[in-house]
VEXKOLTOR-211374 format. One record per atom (N, C-alpha, C): residue number from 1; residue in one letter; atom name; x, y, z. Coordinates in Angstrom, 3 decimals, always signed. Example, Ala and Ser with C-alpha at 12.3 -4.5 7.8 and 13.67 -1.06 7.14 Angstrom:
<recs>
REC seq type atom       c1       c2       c3
REC   1    A    N  +13.190   -5.690   +7.800
REC   1    A   CA  +12.300   -4.500   +7.800
REC   1    A    C  +13.200   -3.300   +7.800
REC   2    S    N  +12.850   -2.250   +7.080
REC   2    S   CA  +13.670   -1.060   +7.140
REC   2    S    C  +12.900   +0.030   +7.870
</recs>
This chain:
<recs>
REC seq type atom       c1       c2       c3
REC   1    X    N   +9.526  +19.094  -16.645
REC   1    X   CA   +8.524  +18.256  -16.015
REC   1    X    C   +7.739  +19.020  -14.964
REC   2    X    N   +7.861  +20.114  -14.835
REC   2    X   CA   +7.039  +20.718  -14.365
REC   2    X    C   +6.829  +20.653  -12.629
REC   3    X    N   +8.628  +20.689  -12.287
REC   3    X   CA   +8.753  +20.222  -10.257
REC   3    X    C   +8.293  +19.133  -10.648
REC   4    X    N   +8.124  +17.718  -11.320
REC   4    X   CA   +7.884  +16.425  -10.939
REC   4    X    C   +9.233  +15.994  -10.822
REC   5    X    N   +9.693  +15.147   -9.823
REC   5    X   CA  +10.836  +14.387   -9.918
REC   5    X    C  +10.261  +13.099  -10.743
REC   6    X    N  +12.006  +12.628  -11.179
REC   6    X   CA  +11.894  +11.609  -12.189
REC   6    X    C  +11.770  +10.050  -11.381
REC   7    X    N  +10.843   +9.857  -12.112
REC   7    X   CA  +10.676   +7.835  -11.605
REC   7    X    C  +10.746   +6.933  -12.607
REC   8    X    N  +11.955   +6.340  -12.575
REC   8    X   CA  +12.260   +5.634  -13.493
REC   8    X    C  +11.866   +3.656  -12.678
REC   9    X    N  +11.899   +2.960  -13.680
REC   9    X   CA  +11.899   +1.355  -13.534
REC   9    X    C  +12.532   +0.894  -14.589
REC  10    X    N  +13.819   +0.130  -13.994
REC  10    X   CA  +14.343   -0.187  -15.539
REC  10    X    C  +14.283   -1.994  -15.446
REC  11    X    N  +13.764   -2.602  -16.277
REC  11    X   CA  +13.875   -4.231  -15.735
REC  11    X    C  +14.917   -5.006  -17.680
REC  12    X    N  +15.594   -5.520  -16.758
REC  12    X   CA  +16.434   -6.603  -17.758
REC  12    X    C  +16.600   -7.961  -17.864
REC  13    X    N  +16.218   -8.801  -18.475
REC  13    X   CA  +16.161  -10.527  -17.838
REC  13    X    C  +16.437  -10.991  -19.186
REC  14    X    N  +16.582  -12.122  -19.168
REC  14    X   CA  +16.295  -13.199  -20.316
REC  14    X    C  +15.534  -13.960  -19.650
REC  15    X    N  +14.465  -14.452  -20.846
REC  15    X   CA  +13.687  -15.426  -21.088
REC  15    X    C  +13.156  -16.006  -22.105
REC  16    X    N  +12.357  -16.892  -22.136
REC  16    X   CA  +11.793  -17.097  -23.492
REC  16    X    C  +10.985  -16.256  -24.346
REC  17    X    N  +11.147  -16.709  -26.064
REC  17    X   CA  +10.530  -16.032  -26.502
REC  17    X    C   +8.783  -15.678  -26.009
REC  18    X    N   +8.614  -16.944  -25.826
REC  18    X   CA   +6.839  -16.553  -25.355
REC  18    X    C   +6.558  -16.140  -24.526
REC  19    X    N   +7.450  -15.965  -23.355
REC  19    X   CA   +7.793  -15.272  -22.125
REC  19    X    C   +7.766  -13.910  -22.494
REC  20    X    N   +8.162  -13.216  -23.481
REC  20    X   CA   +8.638  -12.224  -23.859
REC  20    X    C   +7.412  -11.314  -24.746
REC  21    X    N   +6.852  -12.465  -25.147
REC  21    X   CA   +5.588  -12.412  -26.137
REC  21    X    C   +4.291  -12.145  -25.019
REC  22    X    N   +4.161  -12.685  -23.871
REC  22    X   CA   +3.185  -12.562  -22.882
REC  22    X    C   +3.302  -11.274  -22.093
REC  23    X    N   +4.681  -11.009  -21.667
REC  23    X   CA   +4.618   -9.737  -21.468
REC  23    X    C   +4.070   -8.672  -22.048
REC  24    X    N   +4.717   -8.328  -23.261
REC  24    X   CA   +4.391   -7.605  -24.820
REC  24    X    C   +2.648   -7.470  -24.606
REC  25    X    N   +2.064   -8.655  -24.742
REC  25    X   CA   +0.576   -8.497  -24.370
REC  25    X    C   +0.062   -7.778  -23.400
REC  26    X    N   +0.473   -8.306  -22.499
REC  26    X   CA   +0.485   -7.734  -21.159
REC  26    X    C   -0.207   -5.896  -21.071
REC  27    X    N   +1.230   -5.791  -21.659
REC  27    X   CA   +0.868   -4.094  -21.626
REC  27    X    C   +0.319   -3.530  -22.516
REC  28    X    N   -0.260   -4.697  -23.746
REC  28    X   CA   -0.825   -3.729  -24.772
REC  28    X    C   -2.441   -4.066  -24.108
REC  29    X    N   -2.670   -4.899  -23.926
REC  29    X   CA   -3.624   -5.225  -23.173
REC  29    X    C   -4.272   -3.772  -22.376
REC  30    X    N   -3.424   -3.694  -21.548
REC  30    X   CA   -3.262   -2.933  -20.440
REC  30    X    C   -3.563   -1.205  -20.819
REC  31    X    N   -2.716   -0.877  -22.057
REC  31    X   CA   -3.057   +0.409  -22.678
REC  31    X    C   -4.440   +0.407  -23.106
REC  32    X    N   -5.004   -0.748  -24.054
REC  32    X   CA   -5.976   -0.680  -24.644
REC  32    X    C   -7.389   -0.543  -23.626
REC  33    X    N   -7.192   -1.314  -22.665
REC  33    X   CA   -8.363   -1.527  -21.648
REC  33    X    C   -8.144   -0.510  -20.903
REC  34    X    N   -7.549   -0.438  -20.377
REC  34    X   CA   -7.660   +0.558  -19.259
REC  34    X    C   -7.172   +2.374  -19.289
REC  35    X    N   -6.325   +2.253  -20.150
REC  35    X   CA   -5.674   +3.232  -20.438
REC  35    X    C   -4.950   +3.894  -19.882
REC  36    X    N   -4.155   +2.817  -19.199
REC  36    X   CA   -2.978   +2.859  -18.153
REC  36    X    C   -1.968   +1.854  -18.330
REC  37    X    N   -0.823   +1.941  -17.577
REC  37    X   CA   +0.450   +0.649  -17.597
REC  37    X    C   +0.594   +0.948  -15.510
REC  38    X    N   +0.805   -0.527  -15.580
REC  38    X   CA   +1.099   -0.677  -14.652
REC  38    X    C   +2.636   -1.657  -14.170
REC  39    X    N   +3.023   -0.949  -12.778
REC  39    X   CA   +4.364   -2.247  -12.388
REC  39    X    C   +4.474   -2.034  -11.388
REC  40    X    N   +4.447   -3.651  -10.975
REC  40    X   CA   +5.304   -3.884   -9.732
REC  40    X    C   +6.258   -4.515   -9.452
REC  41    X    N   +6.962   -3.711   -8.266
REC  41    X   CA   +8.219   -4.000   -7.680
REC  41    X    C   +8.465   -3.934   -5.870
REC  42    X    N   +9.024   -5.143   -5.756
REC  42    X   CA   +9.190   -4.926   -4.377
REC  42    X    C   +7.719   -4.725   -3.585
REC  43    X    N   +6.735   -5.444   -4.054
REC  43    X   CA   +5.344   -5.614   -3.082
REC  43    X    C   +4.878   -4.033   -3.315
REC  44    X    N   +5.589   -2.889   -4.523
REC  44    X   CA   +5.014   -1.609   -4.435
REC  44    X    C   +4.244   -2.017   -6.023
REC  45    X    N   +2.763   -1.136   -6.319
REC  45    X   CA   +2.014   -1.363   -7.263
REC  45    X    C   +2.383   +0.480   -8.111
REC  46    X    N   +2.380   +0.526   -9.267
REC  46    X   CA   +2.609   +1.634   -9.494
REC  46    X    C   +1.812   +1.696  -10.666
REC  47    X    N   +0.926   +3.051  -11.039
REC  47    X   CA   -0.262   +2.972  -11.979
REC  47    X    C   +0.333   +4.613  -12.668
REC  48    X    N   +0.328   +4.028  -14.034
REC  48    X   CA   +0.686   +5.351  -14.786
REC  48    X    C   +0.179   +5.502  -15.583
REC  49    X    N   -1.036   +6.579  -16.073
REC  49    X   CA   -1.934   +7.199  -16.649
REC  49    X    C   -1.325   +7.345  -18.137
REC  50    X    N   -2.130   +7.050  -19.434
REC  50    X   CA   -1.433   +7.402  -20.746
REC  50    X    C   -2.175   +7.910  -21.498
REC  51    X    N   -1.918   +8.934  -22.278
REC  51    X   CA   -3.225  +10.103  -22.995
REC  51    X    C   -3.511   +8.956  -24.063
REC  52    X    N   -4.744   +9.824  -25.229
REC  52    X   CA   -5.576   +8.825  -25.782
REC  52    X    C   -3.682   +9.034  -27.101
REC  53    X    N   -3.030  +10.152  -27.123
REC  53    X   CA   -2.042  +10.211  -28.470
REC  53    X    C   -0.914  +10.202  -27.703
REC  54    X    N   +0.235   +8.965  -28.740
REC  54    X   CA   +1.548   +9.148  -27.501
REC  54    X    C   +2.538   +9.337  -28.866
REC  55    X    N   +3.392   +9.007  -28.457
REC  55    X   CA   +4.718   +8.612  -29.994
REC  55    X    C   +5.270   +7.588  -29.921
REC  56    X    N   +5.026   +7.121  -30.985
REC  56    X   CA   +5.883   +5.704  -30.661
REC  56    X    C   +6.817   +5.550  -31.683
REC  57    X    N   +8.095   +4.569  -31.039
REC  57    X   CA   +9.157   +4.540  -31.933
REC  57    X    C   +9.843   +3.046  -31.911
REC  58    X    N  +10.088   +2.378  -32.790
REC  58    X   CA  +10.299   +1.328  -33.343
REC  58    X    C  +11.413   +0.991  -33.737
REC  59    X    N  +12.768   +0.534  -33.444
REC  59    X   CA  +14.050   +0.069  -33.839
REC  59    X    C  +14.465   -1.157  -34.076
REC  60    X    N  +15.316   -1.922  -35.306
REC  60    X   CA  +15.124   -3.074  -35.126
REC  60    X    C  +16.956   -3.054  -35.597
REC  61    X    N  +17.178   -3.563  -35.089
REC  61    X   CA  +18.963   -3.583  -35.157
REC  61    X    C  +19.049   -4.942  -35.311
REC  62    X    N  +19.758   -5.679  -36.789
REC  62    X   CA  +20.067   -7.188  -37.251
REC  62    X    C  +21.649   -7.074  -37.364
REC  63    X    N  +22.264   -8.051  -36.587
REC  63    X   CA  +23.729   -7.904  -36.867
REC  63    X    C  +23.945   -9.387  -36.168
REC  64    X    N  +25.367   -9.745  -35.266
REC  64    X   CA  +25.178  -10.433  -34.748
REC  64    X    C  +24.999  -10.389  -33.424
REC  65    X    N  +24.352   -9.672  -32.796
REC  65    X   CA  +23.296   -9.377  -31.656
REC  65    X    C  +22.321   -8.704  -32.185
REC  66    X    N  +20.982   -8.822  -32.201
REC  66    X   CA  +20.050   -8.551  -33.310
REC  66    X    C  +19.343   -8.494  -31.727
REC  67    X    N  +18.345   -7.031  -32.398
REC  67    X   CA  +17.749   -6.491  -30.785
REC  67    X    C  +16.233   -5.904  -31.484
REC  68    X    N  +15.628   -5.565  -31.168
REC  68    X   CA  +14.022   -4.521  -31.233
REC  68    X    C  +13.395   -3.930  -30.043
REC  69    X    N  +13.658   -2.220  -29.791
REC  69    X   CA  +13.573   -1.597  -29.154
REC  69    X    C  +12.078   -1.131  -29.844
REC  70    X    N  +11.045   -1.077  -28.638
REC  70    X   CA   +9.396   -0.022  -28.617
REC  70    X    C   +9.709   +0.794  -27.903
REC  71    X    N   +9.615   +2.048  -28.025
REC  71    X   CA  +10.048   +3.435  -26.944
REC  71    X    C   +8.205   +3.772  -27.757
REC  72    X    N   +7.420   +3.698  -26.209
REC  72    X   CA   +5.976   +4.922  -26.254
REC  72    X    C   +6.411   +6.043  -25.247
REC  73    X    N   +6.313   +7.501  -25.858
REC  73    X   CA   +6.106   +8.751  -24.589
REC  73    X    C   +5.317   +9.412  -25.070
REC  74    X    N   +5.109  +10.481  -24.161
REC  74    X   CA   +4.164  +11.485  -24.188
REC  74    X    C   +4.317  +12.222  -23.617
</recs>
């Protein structure tokens, strides 16, 4: 990383599906328009820049805890 220290945000909750679905928007929203993601925590605003090509990766695990992981980096 090039001397950057690491900044991580990790958030975990339950909620509803549409809860879950508004978020999801949220940040695609957010990539598409602006071409950034943003979060806040603790009254701090944090703005993170995303190139126009990233990787994205897609997991969908069905069992009986059935999950779907989006991992974007770059």
């Amino acid at each position: 990383m090039s001397g950057m220290e690491l900044f991580e945000i990790e958030e975990e909750g339950r909620m509803s599906r549409e809860e879950a679905a508004k978020r999801l928007h949220a940040l695609a929203d957010s990539l598409e328009r602006h071409n950034e993601i943003e979060f806040v925590r603790d009254g701090i605003r944090t703005r993170v820049a995303v190139p126009d090509k990233v990787e994205v990766e897609v997991e969908l695990e069905v069992g009986d805890e059935s999950s779907i992981e989006i991992e974007i980096s770059w």
